[in-house]
N, C-alpha and C positions, 0 to 999 in steps of 0.2 A: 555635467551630469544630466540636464535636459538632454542634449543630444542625444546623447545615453537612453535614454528612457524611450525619445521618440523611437530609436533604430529597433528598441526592445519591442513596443508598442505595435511596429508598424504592421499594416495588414497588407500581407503580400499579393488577395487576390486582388488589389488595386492596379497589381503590372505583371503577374503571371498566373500561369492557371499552375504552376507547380505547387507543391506542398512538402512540408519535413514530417517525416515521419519518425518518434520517439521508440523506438525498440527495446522494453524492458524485458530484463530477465533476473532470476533469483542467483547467487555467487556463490561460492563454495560452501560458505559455512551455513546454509541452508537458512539464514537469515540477513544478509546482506543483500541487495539490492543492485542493482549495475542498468545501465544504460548508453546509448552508443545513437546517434540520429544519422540518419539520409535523405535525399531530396528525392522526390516522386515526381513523373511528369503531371499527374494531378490527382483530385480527390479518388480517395478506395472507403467502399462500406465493407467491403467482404475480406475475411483477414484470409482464404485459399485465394485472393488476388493478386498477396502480398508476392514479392519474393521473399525469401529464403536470405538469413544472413550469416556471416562469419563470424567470431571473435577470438583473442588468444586465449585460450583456458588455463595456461599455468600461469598468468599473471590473474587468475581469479580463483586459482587452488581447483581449478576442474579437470585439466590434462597435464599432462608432462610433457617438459621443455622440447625434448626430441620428436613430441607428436601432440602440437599444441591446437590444433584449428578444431574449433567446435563451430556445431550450426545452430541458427536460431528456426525454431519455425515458429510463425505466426499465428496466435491462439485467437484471440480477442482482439478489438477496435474500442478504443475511446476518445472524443472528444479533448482535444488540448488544449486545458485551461490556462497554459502560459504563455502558448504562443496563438492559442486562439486559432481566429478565420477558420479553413480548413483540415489546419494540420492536426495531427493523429499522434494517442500513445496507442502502442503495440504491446500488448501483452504476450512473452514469448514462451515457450522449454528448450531445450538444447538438445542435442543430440551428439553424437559418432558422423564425418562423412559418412562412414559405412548407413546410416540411418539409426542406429542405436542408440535407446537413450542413456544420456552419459549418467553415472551412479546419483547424482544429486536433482536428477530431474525426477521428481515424484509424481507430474502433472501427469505424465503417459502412461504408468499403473490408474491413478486415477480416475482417469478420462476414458477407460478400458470397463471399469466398474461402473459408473456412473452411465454408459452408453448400454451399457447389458438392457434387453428388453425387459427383465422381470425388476429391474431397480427405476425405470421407467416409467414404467405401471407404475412402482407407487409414488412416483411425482416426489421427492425427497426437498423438503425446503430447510434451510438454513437459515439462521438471523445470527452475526456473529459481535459480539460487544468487543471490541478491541482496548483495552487500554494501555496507556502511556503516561512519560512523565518526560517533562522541557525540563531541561537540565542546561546554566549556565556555562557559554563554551571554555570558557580556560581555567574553571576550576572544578566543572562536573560537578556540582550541587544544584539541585534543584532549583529554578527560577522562583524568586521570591523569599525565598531565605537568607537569611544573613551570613557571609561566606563564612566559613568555618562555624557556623553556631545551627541554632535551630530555631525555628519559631514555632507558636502557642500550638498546644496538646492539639490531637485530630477531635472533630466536633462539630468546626464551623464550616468546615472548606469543603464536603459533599456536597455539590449543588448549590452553593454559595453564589452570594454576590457582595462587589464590595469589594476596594481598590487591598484591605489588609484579610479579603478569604479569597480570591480569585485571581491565579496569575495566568497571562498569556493568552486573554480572551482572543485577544484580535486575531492571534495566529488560528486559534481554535474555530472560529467564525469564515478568515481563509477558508482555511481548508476544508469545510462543511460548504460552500459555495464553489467553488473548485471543480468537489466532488458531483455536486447537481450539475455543475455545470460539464463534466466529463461523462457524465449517463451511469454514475456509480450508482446502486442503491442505498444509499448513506439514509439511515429513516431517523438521526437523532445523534445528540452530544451532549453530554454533561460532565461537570466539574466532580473528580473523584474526592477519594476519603482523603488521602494526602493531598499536602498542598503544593501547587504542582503539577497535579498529574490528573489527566485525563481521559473520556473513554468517546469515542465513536460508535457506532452501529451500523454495521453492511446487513440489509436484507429487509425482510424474507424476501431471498431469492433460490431458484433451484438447479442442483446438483452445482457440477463443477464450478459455473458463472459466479456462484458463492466464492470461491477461491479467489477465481480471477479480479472480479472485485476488490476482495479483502486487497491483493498486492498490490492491483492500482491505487487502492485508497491509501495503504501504507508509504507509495513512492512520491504522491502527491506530496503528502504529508511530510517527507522526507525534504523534498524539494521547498517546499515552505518556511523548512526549519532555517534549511540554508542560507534562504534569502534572511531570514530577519534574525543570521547569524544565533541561533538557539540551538543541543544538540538535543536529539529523538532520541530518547532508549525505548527500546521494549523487553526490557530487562527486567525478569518477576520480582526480583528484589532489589530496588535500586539502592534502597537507603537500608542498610540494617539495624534492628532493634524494634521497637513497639511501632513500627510505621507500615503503612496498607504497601502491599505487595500488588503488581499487575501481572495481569493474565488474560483471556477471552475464556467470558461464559460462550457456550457454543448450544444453541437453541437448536431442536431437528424436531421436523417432524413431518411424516408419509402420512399417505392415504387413511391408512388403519388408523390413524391417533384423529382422525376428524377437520386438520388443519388445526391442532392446537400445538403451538411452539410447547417442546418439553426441554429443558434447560440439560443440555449433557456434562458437564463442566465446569468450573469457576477458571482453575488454573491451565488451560490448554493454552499453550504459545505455540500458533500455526506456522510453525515455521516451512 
């Protein structure tokens, strides 16, 4: 397993000036996540430097079998905290060869709005609280609970510390260092009402880079889970009955409001 770690570990600008470049994009069910990586002959800051990619869309519920190739284009650049050195996630949308975007790409309506000169003007900022709940892998119940049972009434575990109100610091801690370290705007993390479950903070950032963040920080997060074998819901209801539900409040605020974040939501799930 050393081996292992070293081969993970290693930084490749020591013997090439190439780089892997992480290509994410959003999957069918408009909350799923997908990723695909390639080799670059070296570093790119500018994602119109990128090329263009391909992938199958009926194995992501995006096209049909008989006319399956979707393209990615290149939105966003971040910093890649797993493999480090130089290498890069991509933030992507999809499209039609023809250039069209395919039904599930929202970011290209978006990105049409957000570019409008009078939405401009007013400098539009976001702050988005994201929350989540770890969930044990083979029986999907929340990490920290007794499998099949429950533990003590919600009360302690909001912002808690303490090995019986706090699960899955470490992973939460990752991922919050991750993120700084990918150029995310992550301004904050705290332990939610259930126990369990967590919330992040992307922003204040403005217009669309709000999004693109949000999905970075969510993939990050994803990949984290992975590794320390834990599954991610973003599921508003995970556990049913008297237990806190997740969502993202979603904060905006333009010009006209002074710079003061005004809360739009509790229960929006950006999917």
């Amino acid at each position: 397993m050393s081996l292992l770690t070293d081969l993970v570990n290693q930084n490749l600008s020591d013997c090439t000036d190439k780089i892997i470049a992480e290509y994410i994009w959003v999957g069918g069910s408009g909350i799923d996540l997908r990723s695909k990586a390639r080799t670059l002959s070296g570093p790119v800051s500018d994602p119109s430097k990128l090329p263009k990619w391909n992938y199958d869309g009926s194995s992501t519920g995006q096209a049909s079998g008989e006319d399956s190739e979707v393209i990615l284009y290149p939105q966003a650049i971040f910093k890649d905290p797993f493999r480090r050195g130089n290498n890069i996630l991509v933030m992507c949308d999809a499209y039609t060869p023809a250039g069209d975007p395919i039904p599930t790409n929202k970011r290209c309506a978006a990105a049409k709005i957000f570019s409008h000169p009078d939405v401009v003007a007013e400098e539009p900022w976001y702050g988005i609280e994201q929350e989540y709940t770890l969930l044990q892998k083979d029986v999907k119940w929340p990490i920290g609970w007794p499998v099949g049972g429950f533990p003590g009434p919600q009360g302690p575990y909001y912002c808690g510390v303490g090995v019986d109100k706090a699960f899955g610091r470490d992973i939460v801690d990752s991922h919050y260092k991750a993120c700084l370290y990918a150029g995310i705007s992550i301004s904050g993390i705290n332990g939610e009402v259930m126990p369990g479950q967590w919330e992040f903070q992307v922003g204040p950032t403005v217009g669309i880079s709000a999004g693109d963040e949000l999905w970075v920080a969510r993939y990050v997060l994803e990949r984290i889970t992975e590794i320390a074998g834990v599954v991610l819901s973003f599921d508003p209801k995970p556990i049913q009955g008297d237990w806190n539900g997740a969502g993202a409040h979603t904060n905006y605020s333009i010009s006209k409001t002074g710079g003061q974040l005004q809360t739009w939501t509790h229960t929006l799930s950006l999917p």
